[in-house]
PDB file with one MODEL, atoms N, CA, C and O in Angstrom:
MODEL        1
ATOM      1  N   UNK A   1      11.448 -27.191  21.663  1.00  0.00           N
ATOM      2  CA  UNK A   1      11.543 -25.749  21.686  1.00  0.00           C
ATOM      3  C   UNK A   1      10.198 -25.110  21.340  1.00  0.00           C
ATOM      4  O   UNK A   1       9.759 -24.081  21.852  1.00  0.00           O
ATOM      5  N   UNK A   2       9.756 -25.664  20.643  1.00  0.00           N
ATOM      6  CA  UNK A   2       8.250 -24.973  20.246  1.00  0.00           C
ATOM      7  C   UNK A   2       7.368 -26.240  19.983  1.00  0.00           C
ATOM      8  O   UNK A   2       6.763 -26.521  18.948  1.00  0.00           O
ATOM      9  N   UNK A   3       7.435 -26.961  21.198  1.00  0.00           N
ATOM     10  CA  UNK A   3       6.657 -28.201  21.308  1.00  0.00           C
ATOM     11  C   UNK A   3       4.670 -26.939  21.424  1.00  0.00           C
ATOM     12  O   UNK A   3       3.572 -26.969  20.870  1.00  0.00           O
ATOM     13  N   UNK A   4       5.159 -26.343  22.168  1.00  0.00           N
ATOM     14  CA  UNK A   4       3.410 -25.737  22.289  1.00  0.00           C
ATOM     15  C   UNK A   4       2.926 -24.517  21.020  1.00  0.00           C
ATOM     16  O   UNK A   4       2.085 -23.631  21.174  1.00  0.00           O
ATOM     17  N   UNK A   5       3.516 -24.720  20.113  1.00  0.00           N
ATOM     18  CA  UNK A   5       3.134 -24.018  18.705  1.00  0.00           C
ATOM     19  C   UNK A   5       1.673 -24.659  18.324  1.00  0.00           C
ATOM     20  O   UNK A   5       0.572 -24.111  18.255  1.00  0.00           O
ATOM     21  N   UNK A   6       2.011 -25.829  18.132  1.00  0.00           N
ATOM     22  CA  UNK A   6       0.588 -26.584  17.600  1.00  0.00           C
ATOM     23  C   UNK A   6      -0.272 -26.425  18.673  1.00  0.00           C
ATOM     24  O   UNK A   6      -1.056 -25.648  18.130  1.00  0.00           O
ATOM     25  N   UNK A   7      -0.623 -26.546  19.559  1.00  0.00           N
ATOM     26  CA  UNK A   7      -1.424 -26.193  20.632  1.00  0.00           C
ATOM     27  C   UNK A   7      -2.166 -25.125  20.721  1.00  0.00           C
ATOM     28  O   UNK A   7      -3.385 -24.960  20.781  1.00  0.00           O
ATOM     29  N   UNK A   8      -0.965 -24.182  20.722  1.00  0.00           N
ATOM     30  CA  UNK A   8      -1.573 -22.624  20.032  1.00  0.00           C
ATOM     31  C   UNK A   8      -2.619 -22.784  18.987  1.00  0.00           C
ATOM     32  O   UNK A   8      -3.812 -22.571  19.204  1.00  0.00           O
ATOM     33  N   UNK A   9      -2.141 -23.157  17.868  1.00  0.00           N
ATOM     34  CA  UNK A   9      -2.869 -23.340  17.030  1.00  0.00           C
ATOM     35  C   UNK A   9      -4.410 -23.270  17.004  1.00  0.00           C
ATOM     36  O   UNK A   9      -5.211 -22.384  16.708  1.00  0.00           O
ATOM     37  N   UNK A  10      -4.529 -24.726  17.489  1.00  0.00           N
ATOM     38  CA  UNK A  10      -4.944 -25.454  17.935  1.00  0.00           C
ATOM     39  C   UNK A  10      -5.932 -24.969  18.601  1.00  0.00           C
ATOM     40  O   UNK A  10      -6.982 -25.270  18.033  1.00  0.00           O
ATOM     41  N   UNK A  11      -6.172 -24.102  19.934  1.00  0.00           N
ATOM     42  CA  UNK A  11      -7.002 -23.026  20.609  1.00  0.00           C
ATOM     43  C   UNK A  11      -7.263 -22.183  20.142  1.00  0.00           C
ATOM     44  O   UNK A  11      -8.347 -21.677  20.431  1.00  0.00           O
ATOM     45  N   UNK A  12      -6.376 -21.542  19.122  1.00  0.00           N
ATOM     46  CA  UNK A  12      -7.024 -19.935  18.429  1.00  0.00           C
ATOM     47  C   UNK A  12      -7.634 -20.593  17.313  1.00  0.00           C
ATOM     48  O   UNK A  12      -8.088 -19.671  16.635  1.00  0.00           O
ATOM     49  N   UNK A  13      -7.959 -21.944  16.610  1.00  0.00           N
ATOM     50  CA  UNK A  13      -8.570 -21.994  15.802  1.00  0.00           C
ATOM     51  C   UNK A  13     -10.196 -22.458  16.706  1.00  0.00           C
ATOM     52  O   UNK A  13     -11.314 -22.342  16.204  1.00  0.00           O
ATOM     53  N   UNK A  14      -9.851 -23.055  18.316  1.00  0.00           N
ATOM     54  CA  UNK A  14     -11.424 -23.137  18.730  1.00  0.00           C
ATOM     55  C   UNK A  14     -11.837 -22.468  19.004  1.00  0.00           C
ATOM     56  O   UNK A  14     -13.059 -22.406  18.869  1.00  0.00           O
ATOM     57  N   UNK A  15     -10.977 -21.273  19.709  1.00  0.00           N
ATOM     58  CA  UNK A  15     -12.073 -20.014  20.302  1.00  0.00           C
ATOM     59  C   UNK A  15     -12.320 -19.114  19.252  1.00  0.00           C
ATOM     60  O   UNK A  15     -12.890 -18.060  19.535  1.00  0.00           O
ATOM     61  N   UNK A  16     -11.952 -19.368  17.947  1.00  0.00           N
ATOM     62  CA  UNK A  16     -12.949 -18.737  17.036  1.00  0.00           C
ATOM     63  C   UNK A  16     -14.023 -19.626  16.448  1.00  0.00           C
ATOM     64  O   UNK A  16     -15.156 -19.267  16.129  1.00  0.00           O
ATOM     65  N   UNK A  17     -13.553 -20.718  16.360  1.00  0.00           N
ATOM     66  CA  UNK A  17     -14.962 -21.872  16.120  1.00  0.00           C
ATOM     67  C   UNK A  17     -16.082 -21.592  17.481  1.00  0.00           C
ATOM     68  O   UNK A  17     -17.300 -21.420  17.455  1.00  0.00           O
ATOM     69  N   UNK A  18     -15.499 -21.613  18.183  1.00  0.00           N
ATOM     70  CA  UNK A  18     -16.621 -21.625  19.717  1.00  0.00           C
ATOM     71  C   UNK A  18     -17.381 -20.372  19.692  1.00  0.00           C
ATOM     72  O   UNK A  18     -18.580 -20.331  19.968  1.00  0.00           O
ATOM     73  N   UNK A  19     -16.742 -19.434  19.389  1.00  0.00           N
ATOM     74  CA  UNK A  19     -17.209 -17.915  19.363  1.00  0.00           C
ATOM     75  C   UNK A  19     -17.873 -17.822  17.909  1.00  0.00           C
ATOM     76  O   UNK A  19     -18.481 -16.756  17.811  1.00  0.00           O
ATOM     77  N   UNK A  20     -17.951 -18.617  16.725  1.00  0.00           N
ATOM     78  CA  UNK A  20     -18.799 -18.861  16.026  1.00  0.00           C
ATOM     79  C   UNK A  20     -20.273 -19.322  16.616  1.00  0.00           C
ATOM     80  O   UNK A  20     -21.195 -18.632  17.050  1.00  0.00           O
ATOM     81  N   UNK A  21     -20.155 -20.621  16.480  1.00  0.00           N
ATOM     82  CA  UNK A  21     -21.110 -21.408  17.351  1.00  0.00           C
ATOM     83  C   UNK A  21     -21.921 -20.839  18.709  1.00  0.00           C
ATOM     84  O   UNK A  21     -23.029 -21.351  18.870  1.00  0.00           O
ATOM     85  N   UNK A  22     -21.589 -20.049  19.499  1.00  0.00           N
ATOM     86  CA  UNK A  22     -22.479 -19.205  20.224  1.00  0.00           C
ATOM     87  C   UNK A  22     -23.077 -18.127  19.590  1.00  0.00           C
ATOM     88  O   UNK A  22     -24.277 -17.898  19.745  1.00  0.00           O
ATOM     89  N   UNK A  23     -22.439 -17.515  18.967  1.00  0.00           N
ATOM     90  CA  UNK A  23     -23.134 -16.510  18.696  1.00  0.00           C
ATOM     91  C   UNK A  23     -24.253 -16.639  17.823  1.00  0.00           C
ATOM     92  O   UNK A  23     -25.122 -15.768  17.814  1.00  0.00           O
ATOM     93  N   UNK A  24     -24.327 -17.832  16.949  1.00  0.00           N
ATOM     94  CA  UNK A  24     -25.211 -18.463  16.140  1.00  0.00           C
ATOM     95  C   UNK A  24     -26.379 -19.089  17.692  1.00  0.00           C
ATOM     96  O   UNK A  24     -27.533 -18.705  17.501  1.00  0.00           O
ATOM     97  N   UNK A  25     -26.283 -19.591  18.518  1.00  0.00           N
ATOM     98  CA  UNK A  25     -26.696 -20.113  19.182  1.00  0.00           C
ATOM     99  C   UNK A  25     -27.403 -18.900  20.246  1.00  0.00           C
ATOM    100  O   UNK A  25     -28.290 -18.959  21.099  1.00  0.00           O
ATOM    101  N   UNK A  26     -26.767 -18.098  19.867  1.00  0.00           N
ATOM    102  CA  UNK A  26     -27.781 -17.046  20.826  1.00  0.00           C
ATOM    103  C   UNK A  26     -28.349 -16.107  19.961  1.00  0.00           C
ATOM    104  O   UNK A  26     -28.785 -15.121  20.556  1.00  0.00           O
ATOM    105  N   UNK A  27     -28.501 -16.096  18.572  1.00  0.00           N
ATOM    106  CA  UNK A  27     -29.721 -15.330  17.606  1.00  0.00           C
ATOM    107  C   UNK A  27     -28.696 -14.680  16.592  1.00  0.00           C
ATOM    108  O   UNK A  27     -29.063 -13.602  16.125  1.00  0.00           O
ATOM    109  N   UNK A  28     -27.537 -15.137  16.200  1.00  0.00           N
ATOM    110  CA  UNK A  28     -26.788 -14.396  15.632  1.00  0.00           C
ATOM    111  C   UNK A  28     -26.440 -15.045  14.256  1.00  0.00           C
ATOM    112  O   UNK A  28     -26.580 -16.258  14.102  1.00  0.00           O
ATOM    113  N   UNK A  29     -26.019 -14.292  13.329  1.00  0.00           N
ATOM    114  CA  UNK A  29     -26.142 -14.852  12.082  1.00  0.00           C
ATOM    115  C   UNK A  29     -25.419 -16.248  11.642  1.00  0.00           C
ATOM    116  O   UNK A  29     -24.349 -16.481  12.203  1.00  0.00           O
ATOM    117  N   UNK A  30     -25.909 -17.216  10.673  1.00  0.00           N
ATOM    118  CA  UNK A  30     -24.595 -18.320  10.414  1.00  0.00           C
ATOM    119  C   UNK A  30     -23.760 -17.858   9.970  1.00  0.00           C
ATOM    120  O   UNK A  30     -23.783 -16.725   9.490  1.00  0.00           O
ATOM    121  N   UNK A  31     -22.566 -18.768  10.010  1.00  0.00           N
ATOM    122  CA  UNK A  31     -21.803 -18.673   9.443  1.00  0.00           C
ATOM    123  C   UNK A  31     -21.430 -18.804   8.210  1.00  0.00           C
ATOM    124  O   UNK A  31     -21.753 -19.762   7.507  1.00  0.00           O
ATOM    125  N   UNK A  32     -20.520 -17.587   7.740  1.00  0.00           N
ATOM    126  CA  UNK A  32     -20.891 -17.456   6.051  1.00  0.00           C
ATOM    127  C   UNK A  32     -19.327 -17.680   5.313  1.00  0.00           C
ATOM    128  O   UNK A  32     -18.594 -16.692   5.361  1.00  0.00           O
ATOM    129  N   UNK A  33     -18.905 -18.642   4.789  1.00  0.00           N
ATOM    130  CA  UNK A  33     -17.913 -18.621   4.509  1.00  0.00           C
ATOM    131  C   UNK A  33     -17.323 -18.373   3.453  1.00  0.00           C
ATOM    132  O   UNK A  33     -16.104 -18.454   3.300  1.00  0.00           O
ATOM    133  N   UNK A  34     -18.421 -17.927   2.322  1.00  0.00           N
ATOM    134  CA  UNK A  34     -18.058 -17.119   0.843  1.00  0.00           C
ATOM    135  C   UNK A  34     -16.988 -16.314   0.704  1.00  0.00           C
ATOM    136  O   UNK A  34     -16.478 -16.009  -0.374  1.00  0.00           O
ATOM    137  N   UNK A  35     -16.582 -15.909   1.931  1.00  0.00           N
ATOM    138  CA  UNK A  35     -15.828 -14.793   1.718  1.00  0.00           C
ATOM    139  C   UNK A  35     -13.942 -15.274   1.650  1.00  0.00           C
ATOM    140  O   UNK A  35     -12.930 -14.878   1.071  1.00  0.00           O
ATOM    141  N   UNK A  36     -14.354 -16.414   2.697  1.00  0.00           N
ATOM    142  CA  UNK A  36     -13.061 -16.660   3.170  1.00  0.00           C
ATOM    143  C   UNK A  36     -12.417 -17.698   1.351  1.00  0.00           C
ATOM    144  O   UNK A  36     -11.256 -17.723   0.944  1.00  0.00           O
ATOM    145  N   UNK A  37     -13.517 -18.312   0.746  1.00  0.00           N
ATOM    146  CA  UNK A  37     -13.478 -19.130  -0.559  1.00  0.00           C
ATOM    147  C   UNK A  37     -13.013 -18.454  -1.235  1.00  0.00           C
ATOM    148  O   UNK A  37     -11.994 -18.878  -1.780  1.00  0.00           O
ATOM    149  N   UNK A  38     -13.567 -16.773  -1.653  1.00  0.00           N
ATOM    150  CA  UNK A  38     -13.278 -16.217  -2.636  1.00  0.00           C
ATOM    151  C   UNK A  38     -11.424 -15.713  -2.414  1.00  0.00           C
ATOM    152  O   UNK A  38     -10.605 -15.727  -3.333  1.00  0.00           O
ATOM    153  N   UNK A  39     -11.159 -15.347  -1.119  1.00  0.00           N
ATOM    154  CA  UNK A  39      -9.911 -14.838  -1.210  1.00  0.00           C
ATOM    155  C   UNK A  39      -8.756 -16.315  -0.991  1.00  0.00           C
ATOM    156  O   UNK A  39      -7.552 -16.130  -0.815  1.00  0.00           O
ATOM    157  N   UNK A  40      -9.211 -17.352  -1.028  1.00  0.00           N
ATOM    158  CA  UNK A  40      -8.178 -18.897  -1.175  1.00  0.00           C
ATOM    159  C   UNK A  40      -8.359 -19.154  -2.369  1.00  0.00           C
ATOM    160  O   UNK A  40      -7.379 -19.693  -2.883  1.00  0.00           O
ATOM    161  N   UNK A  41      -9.528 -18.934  -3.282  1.00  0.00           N
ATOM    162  CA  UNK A  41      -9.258 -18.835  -4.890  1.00  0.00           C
ATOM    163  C   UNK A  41      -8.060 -17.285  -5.550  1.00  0.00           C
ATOM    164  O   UNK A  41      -7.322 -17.269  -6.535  1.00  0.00           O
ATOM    165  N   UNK A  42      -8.276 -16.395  -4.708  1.00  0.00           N
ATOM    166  CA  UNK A  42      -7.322 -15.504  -5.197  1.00  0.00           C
ATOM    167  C   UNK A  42      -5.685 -15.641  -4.985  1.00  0.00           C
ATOM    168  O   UNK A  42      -4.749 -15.188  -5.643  1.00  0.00           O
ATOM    169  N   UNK A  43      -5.727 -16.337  -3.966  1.00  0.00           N
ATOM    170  CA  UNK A  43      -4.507 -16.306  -3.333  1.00  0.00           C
ATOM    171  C   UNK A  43      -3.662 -17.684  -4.121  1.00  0.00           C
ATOM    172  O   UNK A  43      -2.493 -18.039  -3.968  1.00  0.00           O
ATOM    173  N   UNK A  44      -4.832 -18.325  -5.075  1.00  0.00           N
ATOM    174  CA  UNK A  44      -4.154 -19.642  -5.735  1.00  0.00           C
ATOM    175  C   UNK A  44      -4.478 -21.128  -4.545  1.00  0.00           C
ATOM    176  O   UNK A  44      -4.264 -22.248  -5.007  1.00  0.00           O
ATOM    177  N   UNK A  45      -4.770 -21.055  -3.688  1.00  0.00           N
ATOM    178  CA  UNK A  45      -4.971 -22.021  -2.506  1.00  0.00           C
ATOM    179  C   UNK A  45      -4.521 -21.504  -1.071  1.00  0.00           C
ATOM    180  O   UNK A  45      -4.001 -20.428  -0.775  1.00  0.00           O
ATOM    181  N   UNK A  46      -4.914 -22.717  -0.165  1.00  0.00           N
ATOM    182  CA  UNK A  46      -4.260 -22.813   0.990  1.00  0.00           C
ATOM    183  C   UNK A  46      -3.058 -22.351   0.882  1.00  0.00           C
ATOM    184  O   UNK A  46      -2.890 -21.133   0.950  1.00  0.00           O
ATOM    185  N   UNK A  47      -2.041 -23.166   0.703  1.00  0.00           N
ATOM    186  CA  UNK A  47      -0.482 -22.854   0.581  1.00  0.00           C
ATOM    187  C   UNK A  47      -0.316 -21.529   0.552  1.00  0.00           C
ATOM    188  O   UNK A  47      -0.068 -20.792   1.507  1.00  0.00           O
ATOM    189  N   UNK A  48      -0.504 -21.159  -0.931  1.00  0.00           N
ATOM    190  CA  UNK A  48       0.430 -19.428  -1.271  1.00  0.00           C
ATOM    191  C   UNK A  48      -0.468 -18.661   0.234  1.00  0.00           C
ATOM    192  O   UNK A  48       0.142 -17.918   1.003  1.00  0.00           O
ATOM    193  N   UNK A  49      -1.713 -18.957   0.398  1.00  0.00           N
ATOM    194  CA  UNK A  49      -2.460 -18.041   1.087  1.00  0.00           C
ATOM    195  C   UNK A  49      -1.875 -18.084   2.519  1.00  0.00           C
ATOM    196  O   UNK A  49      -2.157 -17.072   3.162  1.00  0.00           O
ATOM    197  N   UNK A  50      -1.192 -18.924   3.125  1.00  0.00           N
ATOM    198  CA  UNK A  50      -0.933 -19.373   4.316  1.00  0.00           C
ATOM    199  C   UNK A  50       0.763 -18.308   3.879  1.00  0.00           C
ATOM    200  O   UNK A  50       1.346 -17.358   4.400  1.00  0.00           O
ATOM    201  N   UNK A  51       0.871 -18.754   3.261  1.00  0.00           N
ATOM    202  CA  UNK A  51       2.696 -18.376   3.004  1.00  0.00           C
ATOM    203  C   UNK A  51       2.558 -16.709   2.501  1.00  0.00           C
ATOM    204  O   UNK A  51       3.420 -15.950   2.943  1.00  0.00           O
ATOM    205  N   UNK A  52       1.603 -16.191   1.682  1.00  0.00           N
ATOM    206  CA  UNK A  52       1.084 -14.660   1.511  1.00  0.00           C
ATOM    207  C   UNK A  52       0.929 -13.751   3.083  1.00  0.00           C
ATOM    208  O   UNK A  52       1.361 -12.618   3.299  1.00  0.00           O
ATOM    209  N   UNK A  53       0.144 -14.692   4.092  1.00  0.00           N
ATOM    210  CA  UNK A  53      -0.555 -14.094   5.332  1.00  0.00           C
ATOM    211  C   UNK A  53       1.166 -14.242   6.357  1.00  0.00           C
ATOM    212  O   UNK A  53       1.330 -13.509   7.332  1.00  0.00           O
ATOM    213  N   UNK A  54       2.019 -15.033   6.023  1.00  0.00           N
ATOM    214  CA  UNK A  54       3.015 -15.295   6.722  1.00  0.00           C
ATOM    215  C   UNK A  54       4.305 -14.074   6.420  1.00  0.00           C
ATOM    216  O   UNK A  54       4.825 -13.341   7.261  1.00  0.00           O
ATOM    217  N   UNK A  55       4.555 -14.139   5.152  1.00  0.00           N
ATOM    218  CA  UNK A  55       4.893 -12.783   4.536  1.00  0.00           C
ATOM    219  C   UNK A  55       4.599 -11.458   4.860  1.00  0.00           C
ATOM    220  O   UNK A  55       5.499 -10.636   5.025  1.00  0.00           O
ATOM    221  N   UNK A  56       3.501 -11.200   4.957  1.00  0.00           N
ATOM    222  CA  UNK A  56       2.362  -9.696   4.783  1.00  0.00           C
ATOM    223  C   UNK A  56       2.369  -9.295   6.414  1.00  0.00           C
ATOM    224  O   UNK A  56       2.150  -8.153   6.817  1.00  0.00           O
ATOM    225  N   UNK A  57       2.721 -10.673   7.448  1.00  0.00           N
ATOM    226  CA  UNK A  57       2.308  -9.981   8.692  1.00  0.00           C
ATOM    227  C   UNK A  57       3.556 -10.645   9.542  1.00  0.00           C
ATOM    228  O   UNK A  57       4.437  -9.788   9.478  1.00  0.00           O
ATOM    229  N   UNK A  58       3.840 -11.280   9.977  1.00  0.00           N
ATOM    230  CA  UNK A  58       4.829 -11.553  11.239  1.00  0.00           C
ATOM    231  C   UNK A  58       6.401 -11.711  10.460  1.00  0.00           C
ATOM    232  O   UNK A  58       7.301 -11.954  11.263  1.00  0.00           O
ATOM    233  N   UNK A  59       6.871 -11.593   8.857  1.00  0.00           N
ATOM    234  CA  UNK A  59       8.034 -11.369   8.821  1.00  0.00           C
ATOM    235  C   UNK A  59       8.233 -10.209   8.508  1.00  0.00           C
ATOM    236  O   UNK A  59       9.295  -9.661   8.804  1.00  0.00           O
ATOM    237  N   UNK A  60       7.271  -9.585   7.848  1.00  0.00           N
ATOM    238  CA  UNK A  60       7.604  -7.994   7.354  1.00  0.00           C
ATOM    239  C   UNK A  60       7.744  -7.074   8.694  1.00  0.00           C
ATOM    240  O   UNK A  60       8.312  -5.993   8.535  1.00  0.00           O
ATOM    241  N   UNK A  61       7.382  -7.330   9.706  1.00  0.00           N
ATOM    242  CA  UNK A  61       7.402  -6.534  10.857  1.00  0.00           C
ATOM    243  C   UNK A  61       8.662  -6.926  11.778  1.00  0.00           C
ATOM    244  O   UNK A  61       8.841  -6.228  12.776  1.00  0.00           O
ATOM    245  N   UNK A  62       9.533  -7.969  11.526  1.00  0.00           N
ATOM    246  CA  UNK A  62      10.534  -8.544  12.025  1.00  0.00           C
ATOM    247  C   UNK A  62      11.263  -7.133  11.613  1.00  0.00           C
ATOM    248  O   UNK A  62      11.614  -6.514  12.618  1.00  0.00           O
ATOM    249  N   UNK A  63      11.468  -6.701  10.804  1.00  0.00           N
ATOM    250  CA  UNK A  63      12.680  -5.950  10.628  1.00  0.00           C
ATOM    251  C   UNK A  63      12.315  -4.447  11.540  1.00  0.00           C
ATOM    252  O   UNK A  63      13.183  -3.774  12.095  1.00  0.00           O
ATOM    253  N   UNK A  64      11.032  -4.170  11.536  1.00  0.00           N
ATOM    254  CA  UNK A  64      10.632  -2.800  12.067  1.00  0.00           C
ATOM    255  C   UNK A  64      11.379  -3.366  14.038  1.00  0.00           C
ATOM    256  O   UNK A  64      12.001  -2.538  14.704  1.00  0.00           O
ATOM    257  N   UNK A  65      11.134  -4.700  14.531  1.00  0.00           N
ATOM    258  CA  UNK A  65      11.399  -4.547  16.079  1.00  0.00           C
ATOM    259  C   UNK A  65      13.147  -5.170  16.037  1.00  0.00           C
ATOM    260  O   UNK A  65      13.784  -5.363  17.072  1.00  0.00           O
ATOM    261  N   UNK A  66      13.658  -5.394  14.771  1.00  0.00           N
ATOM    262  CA  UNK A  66      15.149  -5.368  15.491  1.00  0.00           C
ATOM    263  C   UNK A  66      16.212  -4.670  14.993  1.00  0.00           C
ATOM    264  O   UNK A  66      17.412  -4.944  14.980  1.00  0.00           O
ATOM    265  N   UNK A  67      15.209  -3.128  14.323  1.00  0.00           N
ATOM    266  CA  UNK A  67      15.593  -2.081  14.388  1.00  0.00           C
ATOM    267  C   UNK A  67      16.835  -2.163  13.052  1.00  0.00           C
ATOM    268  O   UNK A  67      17.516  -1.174  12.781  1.00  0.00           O
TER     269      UNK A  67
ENDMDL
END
């Protein structure tokens, strides 16, 4: 049923890696990942932060589309 979930994944995590990597590659700044550290120390880790971003955006809006 949701054999192509991971897949998904999977691509939206390269075409933002890829779209990193060029833009570095054509004069554009590195990549800075301080930012993303400081808010996975706030959030307590991966986990809560994954399960916070899961919360905050695609279930809280479940209730606004089935009305």
């Amino acid at each position: 049923m949701l054999f192509w979930a991971p897949l998904m994944l999977v691509l939206t995590v390269a075409s933002v890696a890829g779209g990193a990597l060029l833009a570095r590659a054509l004069g554009g700044p590195d990549v800075n990942l301080s930012a993303a550290d400081g808010l996975f120390r706030t959030a307590g880790g991966a986990a809560p932060f994954f399960v916070s971003i899961l919360v905050s955006g695609p279930l809280s809006e479940e209730a606004g589309w089935r009305g």
